[in-house]
Steps between C-alpha positions, in 0.01 A plus 500: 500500500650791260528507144658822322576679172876541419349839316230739410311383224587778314882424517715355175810295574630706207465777735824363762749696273350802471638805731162599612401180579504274801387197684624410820326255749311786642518776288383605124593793254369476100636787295546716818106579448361210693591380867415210683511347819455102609290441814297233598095470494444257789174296573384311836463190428161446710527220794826539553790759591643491139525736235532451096676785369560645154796610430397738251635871332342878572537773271581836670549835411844661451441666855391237657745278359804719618347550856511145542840410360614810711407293802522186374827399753346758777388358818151635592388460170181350557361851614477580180134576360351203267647633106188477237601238212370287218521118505742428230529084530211295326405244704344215233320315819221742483222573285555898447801664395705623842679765311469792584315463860486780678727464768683661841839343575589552886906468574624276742810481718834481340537170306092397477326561201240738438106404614287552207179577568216486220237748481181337634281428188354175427816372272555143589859563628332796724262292638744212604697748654229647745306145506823284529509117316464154570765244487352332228522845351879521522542192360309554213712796424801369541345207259485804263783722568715131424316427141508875335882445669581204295305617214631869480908437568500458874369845549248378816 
C-alpha cells in the first residue's frame, strides 16, 4: 500500500560524490541550490480504513529547508506551519505530468514522514487524494508501479 522514489527526479547518481550534494532516506541537497524533502501523499482507499500512500519528494526553499532540518529531531515538531513545495517525483501511473504540483508539506511527530498535501486542482493525483480510490484501483497501480519497475531497473 506505498510505493516511493529513492530520489527527486532531478537527481544524478553522478551527483553522490559531489560536496554539495546529498541523498539520504529523507533528505536532498543538488549543488547546495536545490533542497528536498521526502514525505508521503496518502489516499483513502474508499470502503475501507486503508490508505495507499506515495512515498514521493518536495522541493523547498533554502529557508524552509533549514527550518525543517533545524527541527527535524525536535519533539513538537508537528506545530510547525504546512512549508510550500513542488512535487519533484514523476509518478508514470497517471496521465499528466505530477512534477511540479503545487504542494504544502505539513511535519509530523519525530520519526513520521511529512503529509503532502496537493493543491486542489483537478490533476488526477489531486483528485484521488480528496476523492480517495477503489481497491481495484490500488491494484491496478501496483500492476503498474511493478511493470515500469521491471522495465526501468527496479526503480518502482
Amino acid at each position: 500500500m506505498n510505493y516511493t522514489a529513492e530520489a527527486p527526479a532531478v537527481w544524478d547518481p553522478a551527483f553522490a560524490d559531489a560536496d554539495d550534494c546529498l541523498l539520504s532516506t529523507d533528505q536532498c541537497v543538488v549543488h547546495g541550490q536545490h533542497y528536498f524533502v521526502k514525505g508521503l501523499i496518502e489516499i483513502p482507499v474508499i470502503g475501507s480504513d486503508e490508505v495507499f500512500s506515495w512515498g514521493v519528494w518536495v522541493s523547498l526553499s533554502r529557508e524552509n529547508f533549514s527550518r525543517a532540518s533545524d527541527l527535524w529531531d525536535r519533539p513538537g515538531r508537528e506545530a510547525e506551519k504546512p512549508y510550500f513545495g513542488w512535487l519533484t517525483t514523476e509518478l508514470p501511473v497517471y496521465p499528466a505530468t505530477t512534477l511540479n504540483l503545487k504542494t504544502h508539506v505539513h511535519t509530523r511527530p519525530v520519526g513520521e514522514r511529512p503529509f503532502v498535501e496537493l493543491e486542489p486542482t483537478e490533476h488526477p493525483l489531486a483528485v484521488e487524494q480528496r476523492t480517495g480510490i477503489s481497491p481495484e484501483r490500488v491494484r491496478e497501480i501496483a500492476s503498474a508501479v511493478h511493470h515500469v519497475g521491471e522495465g526501468e531497473g527496479g526503480r518502482g
